[in-house]
Every structure is written in structure tokens, then in C-alpha cells.
C-alpha positions, -999 to 999 in steps of 0.1 A, spaced: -113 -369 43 -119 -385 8 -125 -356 -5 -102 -330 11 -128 -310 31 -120 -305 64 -151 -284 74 -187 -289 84 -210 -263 70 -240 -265 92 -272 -242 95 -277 -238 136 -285 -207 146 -280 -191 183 -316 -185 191 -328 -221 185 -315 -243 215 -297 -230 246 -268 -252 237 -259 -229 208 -260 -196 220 -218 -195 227 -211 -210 194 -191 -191 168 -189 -190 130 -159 -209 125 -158 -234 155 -127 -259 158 -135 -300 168 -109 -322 177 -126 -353 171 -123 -359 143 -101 -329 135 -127 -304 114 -140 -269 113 -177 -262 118 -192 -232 100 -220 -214 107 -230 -191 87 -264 -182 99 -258 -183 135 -272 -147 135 -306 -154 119 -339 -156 138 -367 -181 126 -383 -151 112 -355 -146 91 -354 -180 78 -382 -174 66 -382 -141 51 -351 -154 30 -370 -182 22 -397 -159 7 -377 -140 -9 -354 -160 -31 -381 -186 -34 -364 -216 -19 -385 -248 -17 -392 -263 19 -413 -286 35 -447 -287 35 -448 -297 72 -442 -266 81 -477 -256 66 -490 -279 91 -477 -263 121 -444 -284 126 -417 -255 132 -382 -279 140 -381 -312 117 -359 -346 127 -361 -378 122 -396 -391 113 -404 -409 154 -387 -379 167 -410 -348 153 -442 -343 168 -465 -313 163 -460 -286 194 -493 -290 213 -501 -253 213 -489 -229 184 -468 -207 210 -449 -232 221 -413 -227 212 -395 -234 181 -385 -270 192 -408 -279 215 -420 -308 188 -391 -326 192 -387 -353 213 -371 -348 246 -358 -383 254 -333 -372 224 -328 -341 233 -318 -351 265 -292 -374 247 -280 -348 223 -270 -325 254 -253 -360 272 -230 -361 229 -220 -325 234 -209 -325 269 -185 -355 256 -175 -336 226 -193 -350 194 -211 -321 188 
């Protein structure tokens, strides 16, 4: 790259989506050649949101109106009931493509 960097620092985390739940901390892609890292793949959205208290970190004020997953602006609705699970507010047309991207490769 431009820059030198040859890694990906993301912020997925096992417990959110089925499709993570074998990824590791340092995970090798081939295309293009990078290094993902993960460095809270351990953390449950309680403690995001414990470390969010307590180190003060700014976030968005959707989440005070019940949104619990944010994407893109069409693709982020509210979960119809507030048990529903952690991404259940996204849309599952895209979902359904994001699982077709991995089982290619891209992510």
C-alpha cells in the first residue's frame, strides 16, 4: 500500500454474526495480500459497552434509540422487539450478500 501498512485493524467480535465465530486475532487474506486484526474478537456487546462507560468514549446517539448494529443509512432499521438479537436491524437482503463475499474470499 501507499502507505506501507499491510494490515486491517477491524473491531468484529465472535459473538456478533455466526460468520465470525472461527476467526482469529491475526487472520491472513490473500486478496489483496493483508493481515486482519482483531483485537476484540473476545468482547461481548456488554463489554463494549462497559469500556465505553468507562473511558468515556463518544458513540452514537442511535444507540439511545434502540438501534444496537449500525450500517449504511437504507440498511439499519430498528429491531422490531428489544430482544431481538444484536443484528437483527440490519437488512437481510445484504446480509445475505455479505455471506455470498466471504464464501468467495473478500472478507
Amino acid at each position: 500500500t501507499s502507505h506501507g501498512w499491510q494490515a486491517l485493524i477491524t473491531a468484529v467480535r465472535w459473538d456478533e454474526q455466526e460468520a465470525r465465530k472461527n476467526e482469529t486475532y491475526f487472520s491472513r487474506r490473500e486478496n489483496p495480500p493483508h493481515t486482519r486484526i482483531h483485537p476484540i474478537l473476545h468482547f461481548r456487546e456488554l463489554d463494549i459497552w462497559a469500556y465505553i462507560r468507562k473511558y468515556n468514549i463518544p458513540y452514537c446517539e442511535l444507540y439511545h434509540k434502540g438501534y444496537r448494529s449500525l450500517g449504511c443509512e437504507p440498511c439499519t432499521k430498528l429491531p422490531k422487539v428489544s430482544t431481538a438479537s444484536e443484528r437483527e436491524g440490519r437488512e437481510k437482503e445484504k446480509e445475505k450478500i455479505m455471506k455470498r463475499l466471504r464464501a468467495l474470499g473478500y472478507f
